[in-house]
Structure formats: structure tokens, C-alpha cells
mmCIF entry with sequence, helices, sheets and N, C-alpha, C, O atoms, coordinates in Angstrom:
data_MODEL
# 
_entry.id   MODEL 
# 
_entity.id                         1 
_entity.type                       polymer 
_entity.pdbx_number_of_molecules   1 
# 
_entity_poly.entity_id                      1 
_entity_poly.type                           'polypeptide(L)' 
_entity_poly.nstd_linkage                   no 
_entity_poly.nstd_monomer                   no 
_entity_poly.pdbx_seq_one_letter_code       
;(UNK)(UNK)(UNK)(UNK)(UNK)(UNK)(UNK)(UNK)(UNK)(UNK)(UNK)(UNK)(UNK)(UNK)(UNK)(UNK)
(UNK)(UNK)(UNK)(UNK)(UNK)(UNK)(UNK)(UNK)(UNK)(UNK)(UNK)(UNK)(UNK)(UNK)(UNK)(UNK)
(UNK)(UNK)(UNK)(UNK)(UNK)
;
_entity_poly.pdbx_seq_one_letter_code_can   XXXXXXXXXXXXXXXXXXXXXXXXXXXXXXXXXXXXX 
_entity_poly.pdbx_strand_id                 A 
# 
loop_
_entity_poly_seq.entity_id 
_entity_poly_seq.num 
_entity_poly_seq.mon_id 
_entity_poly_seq.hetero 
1 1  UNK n 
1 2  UNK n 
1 3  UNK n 
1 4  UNK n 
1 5  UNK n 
1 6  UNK n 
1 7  UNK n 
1 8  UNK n 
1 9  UNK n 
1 10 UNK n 
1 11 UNK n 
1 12 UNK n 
1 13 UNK n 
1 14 UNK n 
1 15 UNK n 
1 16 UNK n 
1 17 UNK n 
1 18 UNK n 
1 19 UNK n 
1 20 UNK n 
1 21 UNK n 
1 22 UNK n 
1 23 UNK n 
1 24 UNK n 
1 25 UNK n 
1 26 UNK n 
1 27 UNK n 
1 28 UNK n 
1 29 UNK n 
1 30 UNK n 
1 31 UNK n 
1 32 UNK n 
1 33 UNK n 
1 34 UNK n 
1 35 UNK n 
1 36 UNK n 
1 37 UNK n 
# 
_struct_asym.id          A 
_struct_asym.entity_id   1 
# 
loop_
_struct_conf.conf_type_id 
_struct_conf.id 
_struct_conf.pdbx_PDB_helix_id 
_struct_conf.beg_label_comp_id 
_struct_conf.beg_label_asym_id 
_struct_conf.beg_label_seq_id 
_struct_conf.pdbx_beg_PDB_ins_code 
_struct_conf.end_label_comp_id 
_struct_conf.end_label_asym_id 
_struct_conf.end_label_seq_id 
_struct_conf.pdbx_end_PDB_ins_code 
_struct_conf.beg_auth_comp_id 
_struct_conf.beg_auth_asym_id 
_struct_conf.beg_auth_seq_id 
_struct_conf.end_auth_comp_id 
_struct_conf.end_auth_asym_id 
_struct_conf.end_auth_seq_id 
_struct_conf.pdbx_PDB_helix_class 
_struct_conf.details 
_struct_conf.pdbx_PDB_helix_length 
HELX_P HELX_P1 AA1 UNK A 23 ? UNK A 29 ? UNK A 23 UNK A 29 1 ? 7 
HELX_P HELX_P2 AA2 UNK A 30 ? UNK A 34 ? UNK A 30 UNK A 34 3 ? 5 
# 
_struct_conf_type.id          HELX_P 
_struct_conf_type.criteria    ? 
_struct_conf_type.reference   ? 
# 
loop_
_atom_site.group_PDB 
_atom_site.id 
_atom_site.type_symbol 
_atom_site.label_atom_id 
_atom_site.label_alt_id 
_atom_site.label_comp_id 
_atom_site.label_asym_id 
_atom_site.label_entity_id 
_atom_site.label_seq_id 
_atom_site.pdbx_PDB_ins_code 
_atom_site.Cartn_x 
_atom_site.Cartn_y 
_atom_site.Cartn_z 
_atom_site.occupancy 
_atom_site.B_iso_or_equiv 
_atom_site.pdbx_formal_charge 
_atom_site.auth_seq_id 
_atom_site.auth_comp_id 
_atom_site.auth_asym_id 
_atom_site.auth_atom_id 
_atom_site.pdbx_PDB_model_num 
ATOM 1   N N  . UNK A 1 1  ? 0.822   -1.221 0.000  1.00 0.00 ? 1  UNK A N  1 
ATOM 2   C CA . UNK A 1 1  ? 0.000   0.000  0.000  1.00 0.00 ? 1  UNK A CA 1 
ATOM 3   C C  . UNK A 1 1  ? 0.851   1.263  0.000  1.00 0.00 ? 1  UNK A C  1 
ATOM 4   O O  . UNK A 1 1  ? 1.964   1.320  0.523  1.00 0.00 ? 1  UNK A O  1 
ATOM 5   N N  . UNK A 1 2  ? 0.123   2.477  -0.752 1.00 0.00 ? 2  UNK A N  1 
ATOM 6   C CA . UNK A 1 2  ? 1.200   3.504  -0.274 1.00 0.00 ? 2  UNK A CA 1 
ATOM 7   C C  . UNK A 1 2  ? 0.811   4.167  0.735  1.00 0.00 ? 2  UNK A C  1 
ATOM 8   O O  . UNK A 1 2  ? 1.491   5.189  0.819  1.00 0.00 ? 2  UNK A O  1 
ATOM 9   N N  . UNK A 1 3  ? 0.048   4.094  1.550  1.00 0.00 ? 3  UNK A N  1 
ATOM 10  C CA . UNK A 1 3  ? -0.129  4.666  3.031  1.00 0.00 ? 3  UNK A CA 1 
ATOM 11  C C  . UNK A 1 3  ? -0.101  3.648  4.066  1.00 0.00 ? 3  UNK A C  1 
ATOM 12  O O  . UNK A 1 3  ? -0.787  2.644  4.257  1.00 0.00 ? 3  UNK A O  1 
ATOM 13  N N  . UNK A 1 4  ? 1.180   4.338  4.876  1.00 0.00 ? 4  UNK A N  1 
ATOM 14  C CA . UNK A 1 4  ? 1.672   3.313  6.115  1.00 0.00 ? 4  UNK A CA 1 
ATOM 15  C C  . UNK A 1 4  ? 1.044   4.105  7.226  1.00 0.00 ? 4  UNK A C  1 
ATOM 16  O O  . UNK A 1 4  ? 1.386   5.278  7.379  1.00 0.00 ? 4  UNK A O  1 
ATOM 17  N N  . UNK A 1 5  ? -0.081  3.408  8.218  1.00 0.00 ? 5  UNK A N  1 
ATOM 18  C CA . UNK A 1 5  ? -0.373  4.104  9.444  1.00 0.00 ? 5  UNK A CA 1 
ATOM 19  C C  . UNK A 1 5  ? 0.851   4.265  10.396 1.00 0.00 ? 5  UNK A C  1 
ATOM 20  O O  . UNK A 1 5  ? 1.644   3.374  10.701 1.00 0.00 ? 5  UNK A O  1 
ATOM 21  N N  . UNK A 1 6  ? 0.861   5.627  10.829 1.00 0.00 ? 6  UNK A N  1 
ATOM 22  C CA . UNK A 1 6  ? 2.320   5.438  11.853 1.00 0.00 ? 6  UNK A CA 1 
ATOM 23  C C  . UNK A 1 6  ? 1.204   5.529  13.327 1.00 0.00 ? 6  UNK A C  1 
ATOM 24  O O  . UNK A 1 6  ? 1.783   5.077  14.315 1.00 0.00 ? 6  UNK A O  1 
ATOM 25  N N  . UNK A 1 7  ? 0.163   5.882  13.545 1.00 0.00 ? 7  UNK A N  1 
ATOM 26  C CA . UNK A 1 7  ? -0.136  6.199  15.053 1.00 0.00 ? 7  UNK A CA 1 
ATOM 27  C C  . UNK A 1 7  ? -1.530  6.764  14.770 1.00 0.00 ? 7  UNK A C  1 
ATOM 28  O O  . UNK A 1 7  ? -1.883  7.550  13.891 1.00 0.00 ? 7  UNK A O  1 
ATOM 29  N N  . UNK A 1 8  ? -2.578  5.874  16.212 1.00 0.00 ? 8  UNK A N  1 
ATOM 30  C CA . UNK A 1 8  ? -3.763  5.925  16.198 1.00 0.00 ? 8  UNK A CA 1 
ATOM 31  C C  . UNK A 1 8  ? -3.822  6.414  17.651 1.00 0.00 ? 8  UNK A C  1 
ATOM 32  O O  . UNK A 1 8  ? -2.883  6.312  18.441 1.00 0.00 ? 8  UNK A O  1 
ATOM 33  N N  . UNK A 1 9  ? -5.213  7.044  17.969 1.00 0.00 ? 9  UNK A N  1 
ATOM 34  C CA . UNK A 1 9  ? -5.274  7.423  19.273 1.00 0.00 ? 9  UNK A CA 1 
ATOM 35  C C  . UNK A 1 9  ? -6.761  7.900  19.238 1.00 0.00 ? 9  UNK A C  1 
ATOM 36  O O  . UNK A 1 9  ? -7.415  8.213  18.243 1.00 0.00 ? 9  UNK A O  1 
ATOM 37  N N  . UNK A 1 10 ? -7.177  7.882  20.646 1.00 0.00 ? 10 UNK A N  1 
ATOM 38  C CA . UNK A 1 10 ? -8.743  8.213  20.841 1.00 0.00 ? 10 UNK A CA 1 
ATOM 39  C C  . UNK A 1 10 ? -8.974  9.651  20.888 1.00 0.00 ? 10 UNK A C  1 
ATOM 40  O O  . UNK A 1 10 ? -7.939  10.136 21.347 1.00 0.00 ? 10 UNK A O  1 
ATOM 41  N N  . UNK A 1 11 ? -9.647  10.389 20.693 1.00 0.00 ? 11 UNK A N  1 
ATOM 42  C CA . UNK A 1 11 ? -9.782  11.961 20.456 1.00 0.00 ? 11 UNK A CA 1 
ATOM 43  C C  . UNK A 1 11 ? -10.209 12.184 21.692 1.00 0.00 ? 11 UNK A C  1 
ATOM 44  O O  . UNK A 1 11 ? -10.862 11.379 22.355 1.00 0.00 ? 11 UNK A O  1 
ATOM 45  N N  . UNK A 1 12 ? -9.870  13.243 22.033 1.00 0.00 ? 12 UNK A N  1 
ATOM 46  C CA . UNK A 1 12 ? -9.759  14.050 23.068 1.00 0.00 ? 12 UNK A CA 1 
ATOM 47  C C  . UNK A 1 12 ? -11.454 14.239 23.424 1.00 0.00 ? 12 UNK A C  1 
ATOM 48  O O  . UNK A 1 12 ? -12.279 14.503 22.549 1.00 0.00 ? 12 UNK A O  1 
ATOM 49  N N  . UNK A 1 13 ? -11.792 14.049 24.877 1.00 0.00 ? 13 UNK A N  1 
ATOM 50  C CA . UNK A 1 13 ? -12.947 14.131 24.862 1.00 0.00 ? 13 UNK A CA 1 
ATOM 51  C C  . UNK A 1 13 ? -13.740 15.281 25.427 1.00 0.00 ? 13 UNK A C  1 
ATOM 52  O O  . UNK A 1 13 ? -13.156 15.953 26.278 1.00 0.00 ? 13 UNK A O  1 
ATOM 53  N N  . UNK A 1 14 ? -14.838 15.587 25.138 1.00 0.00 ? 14 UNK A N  1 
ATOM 54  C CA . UNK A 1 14 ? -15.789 16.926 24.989 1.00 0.00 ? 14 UNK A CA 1 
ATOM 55  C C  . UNK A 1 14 ? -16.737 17.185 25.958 1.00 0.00 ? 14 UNK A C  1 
ATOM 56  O O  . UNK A 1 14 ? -17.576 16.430 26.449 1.00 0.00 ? 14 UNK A O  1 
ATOM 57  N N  . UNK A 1 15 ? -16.429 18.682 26.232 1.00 0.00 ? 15 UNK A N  1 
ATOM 58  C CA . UNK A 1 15 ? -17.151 19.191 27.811 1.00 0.00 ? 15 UNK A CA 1 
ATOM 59  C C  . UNK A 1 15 ? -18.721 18.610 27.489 1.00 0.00 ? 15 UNK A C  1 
ATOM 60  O O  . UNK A 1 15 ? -19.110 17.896 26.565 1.00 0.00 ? 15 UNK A O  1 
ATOM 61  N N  . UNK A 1 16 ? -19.349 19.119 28.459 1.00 0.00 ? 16 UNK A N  1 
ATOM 62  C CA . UNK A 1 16 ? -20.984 18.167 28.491 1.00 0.00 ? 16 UNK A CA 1 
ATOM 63  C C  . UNK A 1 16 ? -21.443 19.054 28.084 1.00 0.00 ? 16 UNK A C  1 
ATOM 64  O O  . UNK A 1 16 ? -20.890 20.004 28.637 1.00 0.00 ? 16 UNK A O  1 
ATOM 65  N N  . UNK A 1 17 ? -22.547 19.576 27.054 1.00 0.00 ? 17 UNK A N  1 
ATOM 66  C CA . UNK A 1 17 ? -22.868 20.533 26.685 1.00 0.00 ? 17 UNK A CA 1 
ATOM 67  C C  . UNK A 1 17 ? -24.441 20.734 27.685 1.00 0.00 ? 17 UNK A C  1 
ATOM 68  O O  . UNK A 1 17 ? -24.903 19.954 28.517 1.00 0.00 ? 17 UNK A O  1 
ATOM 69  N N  . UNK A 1 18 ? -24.892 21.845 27.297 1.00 0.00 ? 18 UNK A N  1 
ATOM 70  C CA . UNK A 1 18 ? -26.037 22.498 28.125 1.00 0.00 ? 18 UNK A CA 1 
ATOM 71  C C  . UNK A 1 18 ? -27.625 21.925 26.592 1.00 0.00 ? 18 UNK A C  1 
ATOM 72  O O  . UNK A 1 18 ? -27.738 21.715 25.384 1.00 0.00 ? 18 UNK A O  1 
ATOM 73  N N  . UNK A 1 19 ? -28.702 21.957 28.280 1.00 0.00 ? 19 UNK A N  1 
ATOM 74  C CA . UNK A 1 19 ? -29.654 21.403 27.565 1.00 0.00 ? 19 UNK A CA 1 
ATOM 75  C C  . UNK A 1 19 ? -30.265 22.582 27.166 1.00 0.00 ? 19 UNK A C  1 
ATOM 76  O O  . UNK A 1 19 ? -29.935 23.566 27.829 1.00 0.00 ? 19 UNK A O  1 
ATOM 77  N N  . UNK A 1 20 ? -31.217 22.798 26.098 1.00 0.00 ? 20 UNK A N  1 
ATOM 78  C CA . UNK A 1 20 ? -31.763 24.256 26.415 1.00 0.00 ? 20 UNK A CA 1 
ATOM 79  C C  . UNK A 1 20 ? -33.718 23.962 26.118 1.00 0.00 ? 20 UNK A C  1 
ATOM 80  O O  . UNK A 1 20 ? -34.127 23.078 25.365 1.00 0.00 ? 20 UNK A O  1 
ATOM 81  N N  . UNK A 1 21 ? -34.669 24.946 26.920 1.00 0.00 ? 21 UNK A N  1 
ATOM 82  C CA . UNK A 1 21 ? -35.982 24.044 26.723 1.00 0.00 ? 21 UNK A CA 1 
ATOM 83  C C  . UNK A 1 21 ? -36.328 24.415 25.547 1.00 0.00 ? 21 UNK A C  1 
ATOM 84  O O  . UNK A 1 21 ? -36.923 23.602 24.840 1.00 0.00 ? 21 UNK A O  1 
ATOM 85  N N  . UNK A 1 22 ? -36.052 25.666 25.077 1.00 0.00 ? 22 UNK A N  1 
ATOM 86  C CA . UNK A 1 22 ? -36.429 25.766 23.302 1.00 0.00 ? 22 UNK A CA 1 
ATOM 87  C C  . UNK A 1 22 ? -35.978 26.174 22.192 1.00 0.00 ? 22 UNK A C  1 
ATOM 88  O O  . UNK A 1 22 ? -34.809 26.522 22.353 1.00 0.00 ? 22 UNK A O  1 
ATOM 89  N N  . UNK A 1 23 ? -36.343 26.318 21.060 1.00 0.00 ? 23 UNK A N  1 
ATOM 90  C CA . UNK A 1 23 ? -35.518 26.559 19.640 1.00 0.00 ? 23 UNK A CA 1 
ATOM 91  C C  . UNK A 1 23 ? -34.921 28.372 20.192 1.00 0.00 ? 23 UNK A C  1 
ATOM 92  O O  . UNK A 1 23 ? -33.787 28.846 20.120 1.00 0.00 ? 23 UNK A O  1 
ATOM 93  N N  . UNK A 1 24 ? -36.362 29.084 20.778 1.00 0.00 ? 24 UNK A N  1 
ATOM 94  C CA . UNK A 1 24 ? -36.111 30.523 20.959 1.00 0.00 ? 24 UNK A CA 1 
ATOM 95  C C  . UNK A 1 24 ? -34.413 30.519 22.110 1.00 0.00 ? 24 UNK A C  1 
ATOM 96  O O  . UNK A 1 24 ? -33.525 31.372 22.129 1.00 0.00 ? 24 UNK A O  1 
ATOM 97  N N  . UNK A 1 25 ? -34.487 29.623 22.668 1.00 0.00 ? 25 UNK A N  1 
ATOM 98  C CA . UNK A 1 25 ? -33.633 29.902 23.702 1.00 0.00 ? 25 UNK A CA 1 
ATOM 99  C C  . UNK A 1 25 ? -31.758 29.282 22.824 1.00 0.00 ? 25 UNK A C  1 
ATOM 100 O O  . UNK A 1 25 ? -30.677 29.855 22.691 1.00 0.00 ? 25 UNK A O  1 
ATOM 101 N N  . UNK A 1 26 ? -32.122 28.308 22.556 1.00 0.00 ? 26 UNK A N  1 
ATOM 102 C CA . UNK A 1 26 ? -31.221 27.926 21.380 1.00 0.00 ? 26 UNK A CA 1 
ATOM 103 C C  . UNK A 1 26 ? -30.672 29.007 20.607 1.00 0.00 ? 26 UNK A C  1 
ATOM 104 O O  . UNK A 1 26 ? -29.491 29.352 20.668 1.00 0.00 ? 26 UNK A O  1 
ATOM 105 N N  . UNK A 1 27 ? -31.276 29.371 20.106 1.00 0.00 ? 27 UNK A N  1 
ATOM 106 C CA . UNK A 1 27 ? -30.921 30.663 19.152 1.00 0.00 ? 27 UNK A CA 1 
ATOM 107 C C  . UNK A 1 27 ? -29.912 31.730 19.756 1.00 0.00 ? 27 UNK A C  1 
ATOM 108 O O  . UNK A 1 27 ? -28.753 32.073 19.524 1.00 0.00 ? 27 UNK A O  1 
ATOM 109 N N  . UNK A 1 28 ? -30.887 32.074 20.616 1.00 0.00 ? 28 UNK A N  1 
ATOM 110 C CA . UNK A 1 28 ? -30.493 33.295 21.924 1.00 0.00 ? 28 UNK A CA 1 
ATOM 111 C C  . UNK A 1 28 ? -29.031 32.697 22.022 1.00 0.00 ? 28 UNK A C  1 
ATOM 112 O O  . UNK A 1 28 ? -28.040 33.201 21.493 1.00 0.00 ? 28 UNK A O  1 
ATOM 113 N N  . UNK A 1 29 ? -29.046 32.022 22.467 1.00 0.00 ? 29 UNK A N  1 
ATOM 114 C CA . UNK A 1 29 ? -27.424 31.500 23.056 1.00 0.00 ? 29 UNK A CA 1 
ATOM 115 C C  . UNK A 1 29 ? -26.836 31.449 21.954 1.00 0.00 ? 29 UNK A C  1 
ATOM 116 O O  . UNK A 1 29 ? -25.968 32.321 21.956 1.00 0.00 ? 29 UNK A O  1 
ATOM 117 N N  . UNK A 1 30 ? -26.845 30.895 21.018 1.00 0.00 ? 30 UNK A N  1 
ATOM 118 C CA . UNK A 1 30 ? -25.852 30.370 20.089 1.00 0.00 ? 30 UNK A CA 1 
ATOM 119 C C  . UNK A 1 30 ? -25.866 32.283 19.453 1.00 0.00 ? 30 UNK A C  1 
ATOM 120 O O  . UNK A 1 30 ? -24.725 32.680 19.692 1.00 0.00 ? 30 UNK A O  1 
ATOM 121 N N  . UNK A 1 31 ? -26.564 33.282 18.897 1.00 0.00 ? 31 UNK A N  1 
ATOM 122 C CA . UNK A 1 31 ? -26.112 34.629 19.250 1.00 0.00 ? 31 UNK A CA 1 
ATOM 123 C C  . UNK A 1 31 ? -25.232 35.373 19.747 1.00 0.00 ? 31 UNK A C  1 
ATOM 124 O O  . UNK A 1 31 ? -24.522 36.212 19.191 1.00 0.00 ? 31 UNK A O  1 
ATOM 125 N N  . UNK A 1 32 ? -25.307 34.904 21.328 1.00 0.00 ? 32 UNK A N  1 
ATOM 126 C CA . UNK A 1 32 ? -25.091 35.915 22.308 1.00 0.00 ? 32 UNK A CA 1 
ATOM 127 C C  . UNK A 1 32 ? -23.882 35.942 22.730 1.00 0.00 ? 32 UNK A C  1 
ATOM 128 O O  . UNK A 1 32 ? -23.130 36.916 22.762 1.00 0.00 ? 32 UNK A O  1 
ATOM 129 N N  . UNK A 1 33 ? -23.553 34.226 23.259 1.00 0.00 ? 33 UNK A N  1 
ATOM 130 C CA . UNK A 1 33 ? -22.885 33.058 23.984 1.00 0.00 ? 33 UNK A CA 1 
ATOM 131 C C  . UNK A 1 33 ? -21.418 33.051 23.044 1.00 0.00 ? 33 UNK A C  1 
ATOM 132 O O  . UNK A 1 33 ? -20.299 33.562 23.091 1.00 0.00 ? 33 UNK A O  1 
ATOM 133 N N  . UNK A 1 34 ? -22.346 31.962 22.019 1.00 0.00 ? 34 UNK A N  1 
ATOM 134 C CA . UNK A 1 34 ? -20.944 31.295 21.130 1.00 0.00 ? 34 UNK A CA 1 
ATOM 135 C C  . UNK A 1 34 ? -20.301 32.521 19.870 1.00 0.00 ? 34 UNK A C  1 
ATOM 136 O O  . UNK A 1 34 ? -19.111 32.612 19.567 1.00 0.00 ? 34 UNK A O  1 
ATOM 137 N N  . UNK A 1 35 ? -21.680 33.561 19.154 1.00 0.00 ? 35 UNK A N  1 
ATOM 138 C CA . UNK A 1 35 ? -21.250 33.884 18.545 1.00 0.00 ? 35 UNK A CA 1 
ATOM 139 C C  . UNK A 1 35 ? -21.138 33.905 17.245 1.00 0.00 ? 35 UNK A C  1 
ATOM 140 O O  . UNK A 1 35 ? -20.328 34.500 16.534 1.00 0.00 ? 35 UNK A O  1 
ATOM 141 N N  . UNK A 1 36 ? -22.068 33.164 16.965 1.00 0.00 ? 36 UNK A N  1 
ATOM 142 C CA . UNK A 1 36 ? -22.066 31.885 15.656 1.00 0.00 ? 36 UNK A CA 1 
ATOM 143 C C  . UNK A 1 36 ? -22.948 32.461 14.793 1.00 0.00 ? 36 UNK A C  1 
ATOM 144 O O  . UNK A 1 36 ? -22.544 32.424 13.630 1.00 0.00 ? 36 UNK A O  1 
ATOM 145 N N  . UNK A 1 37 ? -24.359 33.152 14.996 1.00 0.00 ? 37 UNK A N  1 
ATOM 146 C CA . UNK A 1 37 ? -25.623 33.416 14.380 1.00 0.00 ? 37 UNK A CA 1 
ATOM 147 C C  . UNK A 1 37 ? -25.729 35.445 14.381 1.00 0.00 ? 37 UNK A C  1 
ATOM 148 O O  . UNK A 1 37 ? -26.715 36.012 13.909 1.00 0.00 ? 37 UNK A O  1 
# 
């Protein structure tokens, strides 16, 4: 083959994210918070 694996590893794992009760509130955050919208 011409690709030799040199090194495997498990990915780094991910904070717990927040629940939210609705799309309106979803939004809001992802806005305000992350920045994104």
C-alpha cells in the first residue's frame, strides 16, 4: 500500500454541553454566547 499508518489514538474528549428548553432559547445563546448566528 502507499499509506503506512504510523499512530492511532482516541480523540480528546468533549465538555458536556447544556440542555436548552427551546428553539427561541437555542438561538439566543448560540447569538449571544458562542457567537455563531
Amino acid at each position: 500500500p502507499r499509506l503506512k499508518v504510523i499512530k492511532t489514538e482516541e480523540p480528546g474528549g468533549r465538555k458536556a454541553g447544556v440542555k436548552v428548553k427551546s428553539v427561541a432559547e437555542l438561538v439566543d445563546k448560540l447569538k449571544n454566547e458562542a457567537g455563531v448566528l
